[in-house]
C-alpha positions as CSV (number, residue, x, y, z in Angstrom):
1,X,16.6,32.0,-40.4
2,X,13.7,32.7,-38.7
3,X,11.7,29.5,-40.3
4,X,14.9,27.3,-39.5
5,X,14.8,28.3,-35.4
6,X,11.1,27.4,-35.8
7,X,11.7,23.6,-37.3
8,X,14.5,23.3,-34.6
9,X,12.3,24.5,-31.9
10,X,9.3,22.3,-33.1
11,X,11.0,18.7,-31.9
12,X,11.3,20.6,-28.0
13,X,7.8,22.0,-28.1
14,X,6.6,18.1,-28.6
15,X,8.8,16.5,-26.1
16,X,7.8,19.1,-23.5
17,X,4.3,18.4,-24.2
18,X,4.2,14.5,-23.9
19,X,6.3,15.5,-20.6
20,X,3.3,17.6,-19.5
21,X,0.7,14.9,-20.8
22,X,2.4,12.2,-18.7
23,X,2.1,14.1,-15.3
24,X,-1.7,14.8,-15.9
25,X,-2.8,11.1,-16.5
26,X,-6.8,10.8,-15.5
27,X,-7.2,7.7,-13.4
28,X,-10.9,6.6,-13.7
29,X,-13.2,7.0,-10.6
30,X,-15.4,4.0,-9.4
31,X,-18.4,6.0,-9.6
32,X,-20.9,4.1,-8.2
33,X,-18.7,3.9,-4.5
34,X,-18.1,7.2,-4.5
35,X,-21.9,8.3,-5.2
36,X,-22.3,5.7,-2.4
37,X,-19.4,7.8,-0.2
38,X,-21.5,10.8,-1.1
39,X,-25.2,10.3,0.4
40,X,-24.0,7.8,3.4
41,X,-24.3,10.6,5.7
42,X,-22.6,11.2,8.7
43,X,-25.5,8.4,10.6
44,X,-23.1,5.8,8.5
45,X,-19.7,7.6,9.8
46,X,-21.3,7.0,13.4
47,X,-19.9,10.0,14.8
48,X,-17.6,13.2,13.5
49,X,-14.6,12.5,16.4
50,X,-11.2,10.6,16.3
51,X,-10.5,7.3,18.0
52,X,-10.2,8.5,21.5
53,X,-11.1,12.5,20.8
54,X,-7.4,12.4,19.5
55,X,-5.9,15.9,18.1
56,X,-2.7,15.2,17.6
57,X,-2.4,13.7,14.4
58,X,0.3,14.9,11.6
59,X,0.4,15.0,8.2
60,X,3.6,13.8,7.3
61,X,4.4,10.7,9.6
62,X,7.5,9.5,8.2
63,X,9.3,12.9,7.5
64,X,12.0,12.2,10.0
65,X,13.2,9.0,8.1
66,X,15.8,8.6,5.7
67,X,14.9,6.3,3.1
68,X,18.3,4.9,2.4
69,X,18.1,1.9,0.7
70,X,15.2,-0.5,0.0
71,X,14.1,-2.4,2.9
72,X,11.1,-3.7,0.8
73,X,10.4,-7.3,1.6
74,X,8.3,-9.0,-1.1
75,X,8.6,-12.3,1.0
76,X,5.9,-11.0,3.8
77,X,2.8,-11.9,2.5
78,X,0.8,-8.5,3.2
79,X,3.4,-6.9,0.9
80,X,3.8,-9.2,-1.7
81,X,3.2,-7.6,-5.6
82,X,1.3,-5.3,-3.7
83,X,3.6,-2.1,-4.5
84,X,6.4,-3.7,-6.6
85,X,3.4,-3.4,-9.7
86,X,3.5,0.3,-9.4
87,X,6.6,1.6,-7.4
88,X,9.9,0.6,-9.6
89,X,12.2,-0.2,-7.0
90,X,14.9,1.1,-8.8
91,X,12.8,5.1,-8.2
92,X,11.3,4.4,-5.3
93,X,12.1,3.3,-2.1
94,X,9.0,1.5,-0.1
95,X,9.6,1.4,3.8
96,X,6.8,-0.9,5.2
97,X,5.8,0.1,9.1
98,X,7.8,-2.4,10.6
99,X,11.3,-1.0,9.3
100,X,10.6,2.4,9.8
101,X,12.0,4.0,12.8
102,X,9.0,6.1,13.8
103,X,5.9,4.6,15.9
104,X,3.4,2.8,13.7
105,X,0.8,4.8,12.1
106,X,-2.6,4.6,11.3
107,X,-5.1,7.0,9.7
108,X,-7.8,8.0,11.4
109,X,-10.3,11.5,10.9
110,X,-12.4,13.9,12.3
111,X,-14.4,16.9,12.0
112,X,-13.5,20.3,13.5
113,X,-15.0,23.4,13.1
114,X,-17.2,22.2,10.3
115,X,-14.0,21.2,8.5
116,X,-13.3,17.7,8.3
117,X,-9.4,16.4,8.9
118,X,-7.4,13.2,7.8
119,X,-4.6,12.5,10.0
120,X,-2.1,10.2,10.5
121,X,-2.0,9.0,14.6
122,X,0.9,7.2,16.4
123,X,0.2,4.0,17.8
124,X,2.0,5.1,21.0
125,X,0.4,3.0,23.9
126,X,-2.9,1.8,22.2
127,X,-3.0,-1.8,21.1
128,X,-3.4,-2.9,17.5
129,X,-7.3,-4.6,18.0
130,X,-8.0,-0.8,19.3
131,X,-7.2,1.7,16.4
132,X,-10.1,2.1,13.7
133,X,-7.5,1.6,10.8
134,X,-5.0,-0.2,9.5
135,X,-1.2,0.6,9.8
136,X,0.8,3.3,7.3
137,X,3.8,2.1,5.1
138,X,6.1,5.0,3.4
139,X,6.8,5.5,0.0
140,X,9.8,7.7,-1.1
141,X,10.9,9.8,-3.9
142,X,13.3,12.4,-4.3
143,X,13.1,13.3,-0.7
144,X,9.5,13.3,-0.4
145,X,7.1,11.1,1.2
146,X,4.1,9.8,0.2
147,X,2.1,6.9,2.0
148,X,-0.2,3.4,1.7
149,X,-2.8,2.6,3.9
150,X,-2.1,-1.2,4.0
151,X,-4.9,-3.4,4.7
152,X,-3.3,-6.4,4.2
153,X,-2.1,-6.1,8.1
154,X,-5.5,-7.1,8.8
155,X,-6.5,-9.2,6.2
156,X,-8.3,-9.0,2.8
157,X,-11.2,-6.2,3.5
158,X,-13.7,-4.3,1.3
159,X,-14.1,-0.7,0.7
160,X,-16.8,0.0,3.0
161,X,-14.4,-0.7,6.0
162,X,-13.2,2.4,5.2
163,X,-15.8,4.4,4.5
164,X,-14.9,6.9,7.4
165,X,-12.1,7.9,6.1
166,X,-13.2,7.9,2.4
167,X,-16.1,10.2,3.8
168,X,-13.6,12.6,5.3
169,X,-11.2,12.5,2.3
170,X,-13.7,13.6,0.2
171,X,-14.7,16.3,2.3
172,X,-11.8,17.9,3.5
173,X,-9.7,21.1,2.6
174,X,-6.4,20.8,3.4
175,X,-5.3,17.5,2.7
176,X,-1.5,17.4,0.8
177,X,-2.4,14.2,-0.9
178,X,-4.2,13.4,-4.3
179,X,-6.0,10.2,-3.0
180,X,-6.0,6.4,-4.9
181,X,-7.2,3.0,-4.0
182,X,-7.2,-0.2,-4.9
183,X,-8.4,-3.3,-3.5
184,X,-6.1,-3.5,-0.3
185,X,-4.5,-0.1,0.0
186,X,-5.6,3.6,0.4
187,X,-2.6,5.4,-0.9
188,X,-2.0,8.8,0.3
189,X,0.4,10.2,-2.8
190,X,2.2,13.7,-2.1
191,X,1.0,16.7,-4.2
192,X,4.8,17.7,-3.9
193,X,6.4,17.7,-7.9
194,X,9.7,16.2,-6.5
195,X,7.8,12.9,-6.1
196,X,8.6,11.0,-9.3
197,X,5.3,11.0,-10.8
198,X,5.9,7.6,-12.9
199,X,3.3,5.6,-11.0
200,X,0.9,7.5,-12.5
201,X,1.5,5.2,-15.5
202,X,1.4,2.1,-13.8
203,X,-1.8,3.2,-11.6
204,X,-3.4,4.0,-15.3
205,X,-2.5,0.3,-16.7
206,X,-4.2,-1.1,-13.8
207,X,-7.7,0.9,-14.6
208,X,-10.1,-1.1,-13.0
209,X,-8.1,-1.9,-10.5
210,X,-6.6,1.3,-9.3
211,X,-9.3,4.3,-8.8
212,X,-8.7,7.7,-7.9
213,X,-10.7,9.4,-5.1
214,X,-8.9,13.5,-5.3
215,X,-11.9,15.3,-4.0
């Protein structure tokens, strides 16, 4: 009896394994940035303050919105096969910054206390040429939001644009986000299990061209 509840129990033990193995999915790390990201020092971050000595940044931007339906447009050319590669439409729901109902958002970061924060800023009154980032677009998931630091609002731009940020990410404590990149977009995914984790798989067929940065 004993044996049979075994061979029975055997085909569960598997499938709850592969389950486990599919939520843990290394993406590779470009190595030789992040060394770089590493020894730049704070004399290539210019300063350790916010644009504007800013303190009120959030960490959750979009958590007032409700991600009814897809508004993703694939005819805009800053979105276009940018997300739709890695966030099935059909699980997620992408809301880029101009649908949401909230204030734009960029990222922006600073140190406090010998702590350094990442923070997502309104736009409010400033003017676009003024922030030091790029605007936020949401990604949503079983309730949860998770977030892509578009570059493509400004144009095709390298990594070291963002080396201010990258700087911070890597050194902060308290950041709710396990960090990727690619070549346009700095995305900010929630640590939050509800988040259907599928673009993990996606992110890993793109190695090469999808890095992670978790500090």
């Amino acid at each position: 009896m004993k044996k049979l509840f075994f061979m029975l129990l055997l085909p569960f033990i598997f499938i709850l394994a592969s389950c486990t193995k599919a939520t843990n999915i290394e993406i590779e790390k470009e190595l030789d940035f992040i060394d770089f990201i590493k020894t730049s020092g704070l004399s290539y971050i210019e300063n350790d303050d916010s644009f504007n000595g800013r303190r009120d940044g959030v960490d959750n931007p979009f958590v007032k919105e409700q991600a009814v339906s897809s508004v993703f447009d694939l005819t805009l050319d800053y979105h276009h096969d940018l997300y739709n590669k890695y966030f099935d439409n059909s699980i997620y729901t992408v809301v880029p910054t101009q649908e949401a109902s909230s204030n734009k958002f960029y990222v922006d970061s600073y140190n406090e206390n010998n702590e350094w924060k990442v923070k997502f800023f309104s736009m409010d009154e400033y003017y676009y040429s003024s922030i030091p980032s790029s605007f936020v677009d949401g990604i949503f998931s079983n309730g949860v939001w998770s977030y892509a630091l578009n570059a493509k609002y400004i144009g095709s731009v390298s990594k070291a644009n963002f080396v201010r940020i990258f700087y911070a990410i890597l050194n902060s404590k308290s950041l709710p986000y396990n960090i990727y990149y690619d070549e346009y977009c700095i995305y900010f995914m929630s640590k939050d299990k509800k988040f259907d984790q599928s673009y993990l798989n996606n992110f890993k067929n793109y190695s090469g061209s999808v890095w992670s940065f978790s500090n």
